[in-house]
C-alpha positions as CSV (number, residue, x, y, z in Angstrom):
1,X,-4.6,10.0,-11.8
2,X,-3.2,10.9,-15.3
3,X,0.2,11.3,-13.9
4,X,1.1,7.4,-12.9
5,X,0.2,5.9,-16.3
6,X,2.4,9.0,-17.3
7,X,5.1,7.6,-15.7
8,X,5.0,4.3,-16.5
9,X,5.0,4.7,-20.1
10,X,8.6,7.1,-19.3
11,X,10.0,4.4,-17.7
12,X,8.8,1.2,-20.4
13,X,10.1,3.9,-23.4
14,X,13.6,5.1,-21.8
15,X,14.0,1.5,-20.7
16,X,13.8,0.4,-24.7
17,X,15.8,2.9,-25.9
18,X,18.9,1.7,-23.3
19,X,17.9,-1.9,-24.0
20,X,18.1,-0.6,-28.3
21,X,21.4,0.8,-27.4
22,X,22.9,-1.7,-25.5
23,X,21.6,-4.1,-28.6
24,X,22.9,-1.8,-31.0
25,X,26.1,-1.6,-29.4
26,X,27.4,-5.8,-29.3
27,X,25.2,-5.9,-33.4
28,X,27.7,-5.5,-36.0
29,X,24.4,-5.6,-38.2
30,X,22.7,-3.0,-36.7
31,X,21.5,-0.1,-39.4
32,X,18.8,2.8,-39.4
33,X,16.4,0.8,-38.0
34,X,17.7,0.3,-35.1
35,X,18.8,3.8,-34.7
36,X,14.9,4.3,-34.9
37,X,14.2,1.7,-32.0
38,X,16.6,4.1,-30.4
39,X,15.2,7.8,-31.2
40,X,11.7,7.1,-31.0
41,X,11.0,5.6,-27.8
42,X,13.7,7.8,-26.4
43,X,11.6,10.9,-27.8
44,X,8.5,9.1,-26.5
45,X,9.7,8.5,-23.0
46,X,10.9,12.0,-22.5
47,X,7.5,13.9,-24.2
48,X,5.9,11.4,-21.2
49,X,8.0,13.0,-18.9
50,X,7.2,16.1,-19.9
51,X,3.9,15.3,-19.4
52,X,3.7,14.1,-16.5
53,X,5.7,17.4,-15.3
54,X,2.6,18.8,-16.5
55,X,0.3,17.6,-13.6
56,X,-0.8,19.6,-11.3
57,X,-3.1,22.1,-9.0
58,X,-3.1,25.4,-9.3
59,X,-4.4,28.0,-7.0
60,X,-4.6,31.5,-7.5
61,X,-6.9,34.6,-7.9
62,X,-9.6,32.5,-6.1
63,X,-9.8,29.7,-9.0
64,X,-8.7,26.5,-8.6
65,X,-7.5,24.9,-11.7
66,X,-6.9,21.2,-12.5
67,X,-4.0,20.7,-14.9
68,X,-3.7,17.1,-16.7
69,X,-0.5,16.9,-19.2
70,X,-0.3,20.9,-19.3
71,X,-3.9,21.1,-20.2
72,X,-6.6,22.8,-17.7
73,X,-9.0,19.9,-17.0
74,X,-11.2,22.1,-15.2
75,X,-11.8,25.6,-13.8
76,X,-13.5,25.9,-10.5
77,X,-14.1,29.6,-8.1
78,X,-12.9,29.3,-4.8
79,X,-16.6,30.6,-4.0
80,X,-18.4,27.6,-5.0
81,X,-16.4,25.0,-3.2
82,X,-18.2,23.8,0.3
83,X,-16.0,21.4,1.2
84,X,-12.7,19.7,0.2
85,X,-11.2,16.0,1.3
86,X,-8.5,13.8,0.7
87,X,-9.6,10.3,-0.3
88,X,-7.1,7.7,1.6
89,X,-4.7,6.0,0.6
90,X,-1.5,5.9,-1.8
91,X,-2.5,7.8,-4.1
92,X,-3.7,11.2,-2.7
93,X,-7.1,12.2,-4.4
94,X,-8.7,15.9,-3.7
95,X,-12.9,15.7,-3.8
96,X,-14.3,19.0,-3.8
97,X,-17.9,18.8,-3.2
98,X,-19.5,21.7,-4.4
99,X,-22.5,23.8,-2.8
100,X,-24.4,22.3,-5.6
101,X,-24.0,19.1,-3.9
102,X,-21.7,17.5,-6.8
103,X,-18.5,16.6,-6.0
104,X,-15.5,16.7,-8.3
105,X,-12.3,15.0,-8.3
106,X,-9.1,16.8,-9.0
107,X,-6.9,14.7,-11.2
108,X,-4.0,17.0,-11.6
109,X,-2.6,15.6,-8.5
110,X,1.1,14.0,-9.4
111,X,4.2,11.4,-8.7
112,X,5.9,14.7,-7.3
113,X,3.3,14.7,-3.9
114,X,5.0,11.2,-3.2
115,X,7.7,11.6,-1.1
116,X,5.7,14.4,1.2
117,X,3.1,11.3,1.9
118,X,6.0,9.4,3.6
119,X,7.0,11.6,6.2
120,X,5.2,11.4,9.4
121,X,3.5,15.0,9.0
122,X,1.7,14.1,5.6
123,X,-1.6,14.3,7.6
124,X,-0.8,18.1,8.6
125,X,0.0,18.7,4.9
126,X,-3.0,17.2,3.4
127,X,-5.2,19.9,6.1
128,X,-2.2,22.8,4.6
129,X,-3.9,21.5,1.4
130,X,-7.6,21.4,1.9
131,X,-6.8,25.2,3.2
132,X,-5.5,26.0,0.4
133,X,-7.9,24.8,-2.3
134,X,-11.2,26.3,0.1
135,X,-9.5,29.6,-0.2
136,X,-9.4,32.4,2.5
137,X,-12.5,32.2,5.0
138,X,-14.9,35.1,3.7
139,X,-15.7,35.9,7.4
């Protein structure tokens, strides 16, 4: 969820910083400032990429953890997870709902997870997943 605006601003920065270039480049008149329109969006674009990197599910030691930008959203025990879906559509969306009856999205989910939706086994990999995040069965 976090991830796609993520990516968009990587794309609008790195796409002003070749447009600066290319301007700065045919501009006899060009001077720090437009060395600036350069650096900064360039900078900007790739700490967004970095970001966006940073986007993910993690699960181990029976704790799923929701990652956002390389910060933990949220911390959740295996144990207390009843059930998990995927939402449909394009973007793929994890709901845990919880065996407090509230349900919780998982937001960490990232650009990355595209190309594995295409293929004609994404449905097989979304049930790989809901294994995954549910945990060992404690049978």
């Amino acid at each position: 969820m976090l991830a796609a605006p993520l990516a968009l601003l990587t794309v609008m920065m790195l796409s002003l910083a070749v447009a600066s270039a290319s301007w700065m480049a045919f501009d006899d008149r060009a001077g720090a400032a437009a060395l600036l329109a350069i650096v900064v969006p360039a900078l900007l674009g790739a700490a967004a990429l970095a970001a966006v990197r940073g986007c993910f599910i993690d699960v181990s030691d029976g704790v799923v953890r929701d990652v956002a930008a390389w910060c933990t959203v949220r911390r959740i025990d295996q144990d207390r997870i009843a059930t998990a879906r995927v939402r449909p559509g394009w973007w793929r969306i994890y709901v845990l709902e919880l065996v407090d009856g509230s349900a919780v999205k998982l937001v960490g989910a990232s650009p990355q997870q595209f190309p594995a939706r295409l293929l004609p086994d994404a449905g097989d990999r979304d049930l790989d997943d809901l294994d995954v995040l549910l945990g060992p069965d404690p049978a």
